[in-house]
Structures are given as structure tokens and as C-alpha cells.
GULUMLUM-474452 format. One record per residue (C-alpha): x, z, y. Coordinates in nm, 4 decimals, always signed. Each point is the difference from the previous one (the first is absolute). Layout:
@c1 X, c3 Z, c2 Y
...
This chain:
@c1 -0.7222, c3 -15.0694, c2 -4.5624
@c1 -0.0330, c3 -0.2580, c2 +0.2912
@c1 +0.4313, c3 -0.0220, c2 -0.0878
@c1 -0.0366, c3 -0.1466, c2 -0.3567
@c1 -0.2623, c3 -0.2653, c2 +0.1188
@c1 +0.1920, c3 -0.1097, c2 +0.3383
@c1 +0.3804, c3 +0.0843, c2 -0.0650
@c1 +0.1924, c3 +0.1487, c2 +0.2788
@c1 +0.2063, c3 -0.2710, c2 +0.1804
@c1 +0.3400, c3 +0.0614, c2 -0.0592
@c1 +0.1365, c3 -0.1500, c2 +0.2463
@c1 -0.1827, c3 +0.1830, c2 +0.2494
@c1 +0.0985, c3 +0.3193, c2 -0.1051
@c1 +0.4067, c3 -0.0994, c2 +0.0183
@c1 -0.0844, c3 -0.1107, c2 +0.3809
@c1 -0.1773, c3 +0.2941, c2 +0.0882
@c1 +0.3133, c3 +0.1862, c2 -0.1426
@c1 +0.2178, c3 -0.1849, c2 +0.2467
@c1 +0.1788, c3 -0.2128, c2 -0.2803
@c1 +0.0712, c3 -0.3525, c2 +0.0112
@c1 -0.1865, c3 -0.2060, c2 -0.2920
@c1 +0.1608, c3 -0.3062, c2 -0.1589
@c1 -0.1993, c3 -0.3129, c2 -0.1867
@c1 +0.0528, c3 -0.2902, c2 -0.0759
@c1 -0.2054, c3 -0.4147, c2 -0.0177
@c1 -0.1326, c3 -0.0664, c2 -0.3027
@c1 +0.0295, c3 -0.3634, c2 +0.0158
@c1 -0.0023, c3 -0.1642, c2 -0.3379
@c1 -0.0239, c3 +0.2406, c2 -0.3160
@c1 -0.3633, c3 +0.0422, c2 -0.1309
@c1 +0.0665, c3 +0.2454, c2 -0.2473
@c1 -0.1283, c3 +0.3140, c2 +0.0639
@c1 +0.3089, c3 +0.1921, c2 -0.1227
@c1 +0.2275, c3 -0.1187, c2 +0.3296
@c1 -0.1980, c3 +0.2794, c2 +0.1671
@c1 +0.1308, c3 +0.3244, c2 -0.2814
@c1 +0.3984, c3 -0.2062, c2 +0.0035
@c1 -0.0850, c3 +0.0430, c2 +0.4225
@c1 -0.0601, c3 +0.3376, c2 -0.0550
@c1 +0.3408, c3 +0.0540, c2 -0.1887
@c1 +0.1301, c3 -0.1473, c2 +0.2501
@c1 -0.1129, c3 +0.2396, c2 +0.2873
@c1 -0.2381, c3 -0.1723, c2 +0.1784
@c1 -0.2972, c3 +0.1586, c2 +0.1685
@c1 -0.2294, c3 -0.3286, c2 +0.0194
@c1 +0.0017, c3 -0.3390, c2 -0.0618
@c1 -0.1605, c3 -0.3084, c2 +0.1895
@c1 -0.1973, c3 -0.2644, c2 -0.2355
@c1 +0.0613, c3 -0.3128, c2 +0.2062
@c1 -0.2966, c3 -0.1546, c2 -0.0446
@c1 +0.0367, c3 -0.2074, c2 +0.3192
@c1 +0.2882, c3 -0.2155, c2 -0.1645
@c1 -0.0118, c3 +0.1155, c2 -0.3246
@c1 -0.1512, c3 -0.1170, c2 -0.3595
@c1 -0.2540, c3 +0.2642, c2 -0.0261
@c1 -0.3606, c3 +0.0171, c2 -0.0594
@c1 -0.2616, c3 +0.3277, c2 +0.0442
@c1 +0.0528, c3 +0.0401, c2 -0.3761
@c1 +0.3958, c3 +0.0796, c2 -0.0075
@c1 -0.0978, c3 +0.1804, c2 +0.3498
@c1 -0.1582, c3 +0.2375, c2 -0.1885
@c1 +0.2111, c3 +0.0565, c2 -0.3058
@c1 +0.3148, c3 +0.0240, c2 +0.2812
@c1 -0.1681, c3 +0.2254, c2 +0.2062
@c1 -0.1408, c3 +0.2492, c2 -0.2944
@c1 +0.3721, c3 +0.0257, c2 -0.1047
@c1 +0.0929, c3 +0.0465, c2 +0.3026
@c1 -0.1933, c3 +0.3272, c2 +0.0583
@c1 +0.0466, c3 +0.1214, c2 -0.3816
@c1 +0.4115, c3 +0.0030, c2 +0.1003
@c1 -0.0170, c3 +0.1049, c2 +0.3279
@c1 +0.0800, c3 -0.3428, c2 +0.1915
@c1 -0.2765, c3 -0.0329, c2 +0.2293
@c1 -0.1365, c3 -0.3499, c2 -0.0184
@c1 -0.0249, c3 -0.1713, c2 +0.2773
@c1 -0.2126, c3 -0.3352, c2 +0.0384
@c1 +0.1593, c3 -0.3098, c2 +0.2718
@c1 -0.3439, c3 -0.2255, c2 +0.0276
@c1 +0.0501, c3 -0.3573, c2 +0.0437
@c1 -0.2256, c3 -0.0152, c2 +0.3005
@c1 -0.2762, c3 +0.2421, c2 +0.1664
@c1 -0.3294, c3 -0.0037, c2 -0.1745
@c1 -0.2434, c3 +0.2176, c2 -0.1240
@c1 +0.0600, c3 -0.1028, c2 -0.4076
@c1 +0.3953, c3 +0.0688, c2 +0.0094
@c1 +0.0457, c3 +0.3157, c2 +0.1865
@c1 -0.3107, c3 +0.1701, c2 -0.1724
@c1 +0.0471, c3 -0.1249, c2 -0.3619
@c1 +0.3869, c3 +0.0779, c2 +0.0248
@c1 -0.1326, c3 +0.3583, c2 +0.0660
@c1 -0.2742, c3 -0.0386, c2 -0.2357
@c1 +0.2297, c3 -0.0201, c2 -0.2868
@c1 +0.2392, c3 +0.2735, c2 +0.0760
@c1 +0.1953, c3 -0.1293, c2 +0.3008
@c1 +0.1398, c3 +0.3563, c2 +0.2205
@c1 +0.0698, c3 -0.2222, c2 +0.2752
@c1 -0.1215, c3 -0.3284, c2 +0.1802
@c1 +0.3227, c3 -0.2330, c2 +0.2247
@c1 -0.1591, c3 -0.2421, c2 +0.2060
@c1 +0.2686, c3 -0.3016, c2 +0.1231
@c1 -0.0354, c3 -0.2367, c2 +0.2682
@c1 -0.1581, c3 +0.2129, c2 +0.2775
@c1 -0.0454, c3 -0.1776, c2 +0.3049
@c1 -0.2796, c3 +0.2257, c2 +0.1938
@c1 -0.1335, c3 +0.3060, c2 -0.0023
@c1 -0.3368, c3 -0.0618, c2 -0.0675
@c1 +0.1525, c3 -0.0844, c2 -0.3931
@c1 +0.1327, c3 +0.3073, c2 +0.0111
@c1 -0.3350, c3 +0.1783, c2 +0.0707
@c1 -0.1472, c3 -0.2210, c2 -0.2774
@c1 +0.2077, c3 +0.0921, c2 -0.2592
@c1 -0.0456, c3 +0.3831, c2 +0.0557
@c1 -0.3485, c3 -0.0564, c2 -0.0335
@c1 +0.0388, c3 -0.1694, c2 -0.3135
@c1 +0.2796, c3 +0.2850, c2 -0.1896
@c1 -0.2208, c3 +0.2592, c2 +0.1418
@c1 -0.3302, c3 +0.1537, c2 -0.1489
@c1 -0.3170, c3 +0.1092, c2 +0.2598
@c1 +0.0109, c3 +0.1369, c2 +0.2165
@c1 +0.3452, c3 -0.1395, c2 +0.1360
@c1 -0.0644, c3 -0.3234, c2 -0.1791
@c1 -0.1757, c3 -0.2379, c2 -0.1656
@c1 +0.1193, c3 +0.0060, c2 -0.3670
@c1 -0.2449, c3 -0.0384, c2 -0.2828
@c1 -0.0149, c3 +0.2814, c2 -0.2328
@c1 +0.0770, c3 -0.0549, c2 -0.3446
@c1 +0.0952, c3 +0.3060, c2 -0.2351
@c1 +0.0689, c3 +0.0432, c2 -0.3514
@c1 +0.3053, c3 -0.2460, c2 +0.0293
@c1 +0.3486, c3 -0.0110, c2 +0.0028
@c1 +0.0566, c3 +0.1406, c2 +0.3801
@c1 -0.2037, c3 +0.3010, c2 -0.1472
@c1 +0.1677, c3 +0.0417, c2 -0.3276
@c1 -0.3534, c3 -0.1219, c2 -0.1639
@c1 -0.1186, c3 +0.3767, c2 +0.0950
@c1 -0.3385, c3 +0.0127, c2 +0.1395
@c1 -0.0578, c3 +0.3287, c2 +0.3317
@c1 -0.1346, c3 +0.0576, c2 +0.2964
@c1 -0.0335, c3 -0.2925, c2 +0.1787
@c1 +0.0781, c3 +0.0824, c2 +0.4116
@c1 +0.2976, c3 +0.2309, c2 -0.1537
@c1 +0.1737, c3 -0.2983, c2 -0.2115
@c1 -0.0752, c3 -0.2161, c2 +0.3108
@c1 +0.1789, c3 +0.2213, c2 +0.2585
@c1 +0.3006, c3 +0.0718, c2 -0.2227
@c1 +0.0361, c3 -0.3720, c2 -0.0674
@c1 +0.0141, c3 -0.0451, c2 +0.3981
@c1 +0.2817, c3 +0.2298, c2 +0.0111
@c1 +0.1901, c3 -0.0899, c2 -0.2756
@c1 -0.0349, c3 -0.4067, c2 +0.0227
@c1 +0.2947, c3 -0.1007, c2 +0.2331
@c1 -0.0859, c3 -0.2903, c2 +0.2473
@c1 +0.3069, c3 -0.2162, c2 +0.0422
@c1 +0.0465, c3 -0.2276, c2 +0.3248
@c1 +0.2669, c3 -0.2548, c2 -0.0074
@c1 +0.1791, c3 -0.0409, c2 +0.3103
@c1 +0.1400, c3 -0.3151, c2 -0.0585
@c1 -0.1242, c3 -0.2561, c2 +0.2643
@c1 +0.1238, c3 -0.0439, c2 +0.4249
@c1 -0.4171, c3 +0.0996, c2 +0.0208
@c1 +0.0311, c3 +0.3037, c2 -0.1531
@c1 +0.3314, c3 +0.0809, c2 +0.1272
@c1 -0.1573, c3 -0.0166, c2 +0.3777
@c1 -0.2771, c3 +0.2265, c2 -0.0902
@c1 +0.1184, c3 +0.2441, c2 -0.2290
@c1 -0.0538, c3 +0.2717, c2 +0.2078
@c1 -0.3958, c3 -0.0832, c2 -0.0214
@c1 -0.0167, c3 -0.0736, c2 -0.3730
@c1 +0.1983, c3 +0.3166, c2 -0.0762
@c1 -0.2878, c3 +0.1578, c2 +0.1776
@c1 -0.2754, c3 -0.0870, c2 -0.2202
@c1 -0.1407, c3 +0.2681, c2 -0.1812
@c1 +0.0413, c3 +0.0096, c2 -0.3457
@c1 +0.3102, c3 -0.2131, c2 +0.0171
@c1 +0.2940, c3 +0.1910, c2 -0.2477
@c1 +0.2998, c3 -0.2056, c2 +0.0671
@c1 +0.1249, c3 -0.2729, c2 +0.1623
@c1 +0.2665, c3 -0.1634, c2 -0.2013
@c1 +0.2760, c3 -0.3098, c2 +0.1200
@c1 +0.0317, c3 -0.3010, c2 -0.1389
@c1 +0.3060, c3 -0.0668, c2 +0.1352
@c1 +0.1042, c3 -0.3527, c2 -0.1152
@c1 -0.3778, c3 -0.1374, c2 +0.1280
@c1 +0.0070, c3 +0.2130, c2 +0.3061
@c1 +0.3490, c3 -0.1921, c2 +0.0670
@c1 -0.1060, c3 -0.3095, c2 -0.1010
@c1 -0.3156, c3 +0.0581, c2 +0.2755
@c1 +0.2344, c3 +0.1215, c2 +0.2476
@c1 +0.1890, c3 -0.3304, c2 -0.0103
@c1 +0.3381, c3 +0.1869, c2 -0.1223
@c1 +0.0316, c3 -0.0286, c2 -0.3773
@c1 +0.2406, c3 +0.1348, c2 -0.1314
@c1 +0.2193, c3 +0.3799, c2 -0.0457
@c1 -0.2276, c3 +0.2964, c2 +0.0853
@c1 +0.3337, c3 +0.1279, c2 +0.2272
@c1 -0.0907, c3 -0.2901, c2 +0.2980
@c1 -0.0899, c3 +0.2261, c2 +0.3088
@c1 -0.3486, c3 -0.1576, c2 -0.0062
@c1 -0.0783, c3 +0.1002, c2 -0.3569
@c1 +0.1520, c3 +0.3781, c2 +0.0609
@c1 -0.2341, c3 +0.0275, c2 +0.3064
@c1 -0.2960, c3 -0.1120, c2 -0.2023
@c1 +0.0222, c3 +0.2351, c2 -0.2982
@c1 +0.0769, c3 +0.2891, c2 +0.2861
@c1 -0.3322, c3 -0.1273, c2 +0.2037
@c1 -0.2014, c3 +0.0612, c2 -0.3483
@c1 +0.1346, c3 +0.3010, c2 -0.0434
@c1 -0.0334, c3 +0.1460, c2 +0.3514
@c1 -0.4195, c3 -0.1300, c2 -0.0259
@c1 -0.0047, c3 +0.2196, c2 -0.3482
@c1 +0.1691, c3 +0.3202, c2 +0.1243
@c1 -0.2448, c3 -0.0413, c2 +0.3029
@c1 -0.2934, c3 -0.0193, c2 -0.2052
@c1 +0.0856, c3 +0.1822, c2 -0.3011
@c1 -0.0128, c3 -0.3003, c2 -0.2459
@c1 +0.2969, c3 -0.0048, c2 -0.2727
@c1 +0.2528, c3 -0.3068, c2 +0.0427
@c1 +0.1021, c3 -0.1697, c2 -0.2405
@c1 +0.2451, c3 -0.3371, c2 -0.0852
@c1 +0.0714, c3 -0.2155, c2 -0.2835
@c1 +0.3854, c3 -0.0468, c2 -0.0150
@c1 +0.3348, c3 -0.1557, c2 -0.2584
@c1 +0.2868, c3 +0.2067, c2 +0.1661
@c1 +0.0709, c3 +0.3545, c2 -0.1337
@c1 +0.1846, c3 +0.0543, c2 +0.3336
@c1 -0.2970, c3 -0.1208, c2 +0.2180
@c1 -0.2298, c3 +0.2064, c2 -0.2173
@c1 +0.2191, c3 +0.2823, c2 +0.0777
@c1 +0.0044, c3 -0.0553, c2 +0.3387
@c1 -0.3761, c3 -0.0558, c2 +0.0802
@c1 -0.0778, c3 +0.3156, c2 -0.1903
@c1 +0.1807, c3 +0.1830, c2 +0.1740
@c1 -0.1892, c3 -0.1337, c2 +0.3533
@c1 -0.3366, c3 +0.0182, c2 -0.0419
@c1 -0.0832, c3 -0.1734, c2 -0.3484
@c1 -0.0950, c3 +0.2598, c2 -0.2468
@c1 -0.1285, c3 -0.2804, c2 -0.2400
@c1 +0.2239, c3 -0.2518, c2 -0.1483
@c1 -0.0485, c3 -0.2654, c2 -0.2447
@c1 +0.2986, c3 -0.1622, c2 -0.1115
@c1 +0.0315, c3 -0.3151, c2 -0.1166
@c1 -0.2022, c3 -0.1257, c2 -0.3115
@c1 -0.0416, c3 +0.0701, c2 -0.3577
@c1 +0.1306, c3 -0.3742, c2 -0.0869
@c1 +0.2795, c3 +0.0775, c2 +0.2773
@c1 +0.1116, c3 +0.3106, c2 -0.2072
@c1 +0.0125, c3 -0.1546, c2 -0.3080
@c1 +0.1773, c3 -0.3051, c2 +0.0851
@c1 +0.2583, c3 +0.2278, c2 +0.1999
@c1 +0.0416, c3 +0.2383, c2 -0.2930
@c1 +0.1316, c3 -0.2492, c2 -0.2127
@c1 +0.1484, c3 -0.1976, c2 +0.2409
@c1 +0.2069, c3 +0.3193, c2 +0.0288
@c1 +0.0765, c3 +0.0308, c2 -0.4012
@c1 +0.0474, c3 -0.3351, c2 -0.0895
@c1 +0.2607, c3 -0.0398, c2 +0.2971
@c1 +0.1929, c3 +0.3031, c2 -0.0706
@c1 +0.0207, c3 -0.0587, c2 -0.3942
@c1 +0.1037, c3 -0.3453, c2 +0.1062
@c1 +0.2409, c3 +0.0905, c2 +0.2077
């Protein structure tokens, strides 16, 4: 029962399984059908950019209920840490909360309290919506399968976070910890390829403070090769690129080679 009112996270059932799990941005498309054409596509979830993106909690929701109807878990960047965006974003159907810009630990702690229900958190309980499937049941049941399923997302993309990962990797209730590897080089004073020695010992630091503490790590990269590469070393969760990115390079791809 408690199943078709909180839907199994997909996602978390390919990582438990020891399989690597590829997404990729939403950035720009509103339409609720990028997230079946995603699932065509192969990919397990999907990040609605809300941080630099066009959305608002309307299209949130309609994204994120397609989402889980095709099997692309849905998961929600916030454009900044408060109560309204993280909660809402799961209010509406969101499987996942990514928090950017992390510069202390103490905003890590915050933001668990906020994705998580009593008693790990602080969330306000609101059934009978979309993150239930509009089913009513028994309310400490729906609330402690909602804790496990709900994925808390920490960027690491900041020289702050970077020298502390190891404690914010610690924080209970933290899922993942996921590199944003142009703004981590930008904030390492390095910007630039991913291959510079700095950037390689970064991403390995981030990995070394998940494997430690049992946290999933995850990047968002461009390069098949590097994708390759990073998943075989530690970074079970990829997402690649961006569903404007794919686009554009699909028919870049077509309209050269016709042309040429």
C-alpha cells in the first residue's frame, strides 16, 4: 500500500544494486514530456535547474509527476536554502532536493531538517498531494518512507565546502554529495579543464569523504570520456551534460554530416 502513495525511488534501488545511474540538467524545456523523451533515452533521473533556470513551483510539479510516472526520478536544484523551496519542491512531487552554494556546515544541517519529516526533521506534513500520489494512509508510515526515499543532494561546488567535506559528508541524513566542477574551479582560482592536477585532486578528495562516510558521489560533467573515467573511480552517479546540450549536439551532429 504505503508503495502506490510514496513510489519507490528508483534511483536508489540501481545504487544499492551497485550500478552507476546517469541524468541529466533540465535547464530550459518546461514541457512536461522532456521527462518520458529522457526516459527513451535511458536516463535514470533528471535535475530541474531551478537555480538558473525558467521554472516556477507550478512546472516543478507537472516535471516532477512525469518524472516518477516514467521512471526518471525528479530531482529539484533550489535557487537558494529556505524553508518555501526545498519543502514545496517536495510538496509537489519532487524525489529529491540539490542544494548549491554550500559554504558551511551548519547549511547543510539546515537543509536536512527541512527535506526530512519528525522526528529527523522539521518538515511540515501535508498529504493528499502530489508527493503522495493524492492517496490519503497512515500518517508516521507515509512520513518515514518519504525520509527514506527523498534524496538530499549537497553540492560540492565552493573552496568552503571543498575544505570541509569530510564534515558535511558526515551529517546525517545527507544522500549525496555531488561536484560542481566548473564553480568548484572557478572557487579554486583554476578555471578551466577538469584534467588540471588541482581539479583531479578535488573530485578524488570528495570522493574519498563519501566512501568514508557512506554518502553516494556524484558529478555533473560534458565529456563521455571523463564520465567514463570518474565512474569508474568512485562516481556511481553521473549527470551528463544538459537536455538543451543534447539537443543542440544532436543536430549539430545531423545537420553537419548531411551537409557534408
Amino acid at each position: 500500500m504505503l508503495e502506490s502513495i510514496i513510489a519507490p525511488n528508483p534511483i536508489r534501488a540501481a545504487l544499492n544494486q551497485g550500478k552507476t545511474v546517469l541524468g541529466t540538467m533540465v535547464a530550459e524545456i518546461r514541457q512536461p514530456a522532456i521527462m518520458q523523451l529522457l526516459s527513451l533515452a535511458g536516463f535514470d533521473f533528471a535535475i530541474i535547474d531551478n537555480e538558473h533556470g525558467p521554472f516556477n513551483i507550478e512546472t516543478i510539479a507537472d516535471l516532477s509527476r512525469a518524472g516518477r510516472c516514467y521512471g526518471v526520478t525528479p530531482i529539484v536544484r533550489v535557487p537558494e536554502l529556505s524553508y518555501a523551496y526545498l519543502a514545496q519542491s517536495l510538496d509537489v512531487g519532487a524525489q529529491g532536493i540539490m542544494l548549491p552554494r554550500v559554504y558551511t556546515v551548519d547549511q547543510v544541517k539546515e537543509a536536512v531538517q527541512i527535506v526530512k519529516y519528525p522526528p529527523q526533521g522539521m518538515r511540515g506534513c501535508a498529504l493528499n498531494r502530489g508527493h503522495t500520489n493524492f492517496q490519503p494512509g497512515p500518517v508516521l508510515d507515509i512520513m518515514a518512507r518519504a525520509n527514506q526515499e527523498n534524496l538530499t543532494v549537497i553540492q560540492i561546488e565552493t573552496k568552503e565546502a571543498l575544505e570541509q567535506v569530510d564534515e558535511i559528508a558526515a551529517v546525517p541524513g545527507v544522500d549525496f554529495l555531488f561536484i560542481g566542477p566548473n564553480d568548484l574551479s572557478i572557487s579554486l582560482g583554476v578555471a578551466g579543464p577538469l584534467t588540471q592536477d588541482v581539479m583531479v585532486a578535488a573530485i578524488e578528495k570528495v570522493v574519498a569523504a563519501c566512501q568514508k562516510h557512506g554518502v553516494t558521489c556524484a558529478i555533473q560533467l560534458a565529456d563521455v570520456e571523463l564520465c567514463r573515467h570518474w565512474a569508474a573511480n568512485g562516481i556511481p552517479m553521473i549527470s551528463y551534460s544538459a537536455e538543451t546540450g543534447l539537443l543542440i549536439g544532436a543536430g549539430q551532429a545531423a545537420t553537419n554530416g548531411i551537409r557534408a
